[in-house]
N, C-alpha and C positions, 0 to 999 in steps of 0.2 A: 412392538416398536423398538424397545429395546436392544434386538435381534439385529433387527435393522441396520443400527447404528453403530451397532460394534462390528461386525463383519467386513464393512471397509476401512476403519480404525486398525482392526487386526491385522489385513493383508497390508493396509501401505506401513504397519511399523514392522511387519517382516520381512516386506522387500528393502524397507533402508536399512534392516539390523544384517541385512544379509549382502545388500549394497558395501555396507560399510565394513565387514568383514572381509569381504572381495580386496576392499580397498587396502586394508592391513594387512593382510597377507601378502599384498602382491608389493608394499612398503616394505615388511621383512624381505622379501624376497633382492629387492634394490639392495637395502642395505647390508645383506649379507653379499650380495655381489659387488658391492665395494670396499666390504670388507679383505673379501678371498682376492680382487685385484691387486690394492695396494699388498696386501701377503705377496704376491705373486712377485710386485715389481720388488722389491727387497732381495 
């Protein structure tokens, strides 16, 4: 039973920890493209 109970605990906190990695990544990604614009407009 045990078994049972962990195996969907495990995938949905892997889909959010890998959701959520998605999400910071693609956050650095934003913020370094406004970084390099305002660079740009200078």
């Amino acid at each position: 039973m045990f078994w049972i109970r962990l195996i969907p605990i495990a995938f949905f906190s892997l889909s959010a920890i890998s959701l959520l990695a998605f999400q910071s990544i693609e956050i650095v990604h934003a913020i370094t493209d406004l970084i390099f614009q305002k660079s740009r407009l200078k």
